[in-house]
C-alpha positions as CSV (number, residue, x, y, z in Angstrom):
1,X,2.7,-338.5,-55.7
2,X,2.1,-334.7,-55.5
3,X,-0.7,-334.0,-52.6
4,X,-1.6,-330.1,-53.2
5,X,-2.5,-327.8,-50.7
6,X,-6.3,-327.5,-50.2
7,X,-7.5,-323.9,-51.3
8,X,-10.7,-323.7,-49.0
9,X,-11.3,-326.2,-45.9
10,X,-14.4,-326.5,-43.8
11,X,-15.0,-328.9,-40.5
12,X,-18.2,-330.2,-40.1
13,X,-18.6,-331.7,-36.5
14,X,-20.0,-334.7,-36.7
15,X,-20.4,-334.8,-40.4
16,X,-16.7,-334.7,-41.9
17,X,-14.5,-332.5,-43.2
18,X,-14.5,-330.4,-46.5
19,X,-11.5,-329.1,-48.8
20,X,-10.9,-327.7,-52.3
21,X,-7.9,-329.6,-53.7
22,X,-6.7,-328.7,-57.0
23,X,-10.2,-327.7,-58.2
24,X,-11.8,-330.9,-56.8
25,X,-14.3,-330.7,-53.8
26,X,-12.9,-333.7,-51.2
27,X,-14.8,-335.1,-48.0
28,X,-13.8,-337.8,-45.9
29,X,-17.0,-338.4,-43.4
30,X,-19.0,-341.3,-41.6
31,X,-20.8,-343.4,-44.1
32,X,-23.9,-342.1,-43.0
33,X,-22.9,-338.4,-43.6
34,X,-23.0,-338.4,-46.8
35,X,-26.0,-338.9,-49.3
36,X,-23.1,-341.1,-51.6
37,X,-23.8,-344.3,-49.4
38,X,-26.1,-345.7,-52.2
39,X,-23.5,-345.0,-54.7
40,X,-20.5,-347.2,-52.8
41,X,-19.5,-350.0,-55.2
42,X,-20.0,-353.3,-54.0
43,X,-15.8,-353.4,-52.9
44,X,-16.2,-350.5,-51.4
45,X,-19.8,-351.2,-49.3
46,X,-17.7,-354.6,-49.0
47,X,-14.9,-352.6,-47.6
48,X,-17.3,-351.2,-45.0
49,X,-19.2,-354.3,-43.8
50,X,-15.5,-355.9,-43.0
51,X,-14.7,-352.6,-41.2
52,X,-17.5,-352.7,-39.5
53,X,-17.5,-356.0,-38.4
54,X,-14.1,-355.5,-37.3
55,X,-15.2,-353.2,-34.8
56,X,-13.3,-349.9,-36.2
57,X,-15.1,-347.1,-38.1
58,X,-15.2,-346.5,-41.9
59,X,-14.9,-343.4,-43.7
60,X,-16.1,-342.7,-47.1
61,X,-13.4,-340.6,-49.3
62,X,-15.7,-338.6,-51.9
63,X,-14.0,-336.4,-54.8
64,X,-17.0,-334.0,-56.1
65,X,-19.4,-336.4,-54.1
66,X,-18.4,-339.5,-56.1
67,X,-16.9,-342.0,-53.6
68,X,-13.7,-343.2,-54.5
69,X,-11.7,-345.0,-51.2
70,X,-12.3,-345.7,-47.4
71,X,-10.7,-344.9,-44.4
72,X,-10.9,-347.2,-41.6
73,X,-9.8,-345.7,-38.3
74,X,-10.0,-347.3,-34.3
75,X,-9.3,-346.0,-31.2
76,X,-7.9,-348.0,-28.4
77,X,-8.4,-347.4,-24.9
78,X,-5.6,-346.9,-22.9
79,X,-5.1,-349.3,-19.6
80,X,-4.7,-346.2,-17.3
81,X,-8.4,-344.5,-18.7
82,X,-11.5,-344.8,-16.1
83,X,-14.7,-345.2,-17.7
């Protein structure tokens, strides 16, 4: 698999992030970023219930704002951390 170099790249904090890849628009943001929610397919929105019932966040993948895979990303806290 050949993974191009973006051509234009654009952080959003707390939305996402924002690339041209190989003509394609790409974001990768919360699932409640992005208007695509109502368009996950029922693996995907299945995808994101189990993620979210796991207790790590989901991340929608969207190629020209069509959603086409999930990311699902934790954090854990570290013994030596103070809250």
């Amino acid at each position: 698999m050949i993974v191009r170099a973006a051509d234009q790249s654009l952080q959003e904090i707390g939305l996402g992030v924002r690339a041209i890849v190989n003509g394609s628009t790409i974001e990768v943001g919360g699932v409640s970023a992005y208007a695509a929610v109502p368009l996950l397919s029922p693996n995907l929105r299945e995808c994101v219930d189990k993620s979210l019932a796991r207790g790590v966040t989901p991340l929608v993948v969207c190629r020209d704002r069509q959603p086409i895979g999930l990311l699902a990303v934790s954090d854990q806290l570290r013994p030596v951390a103070v809250s």
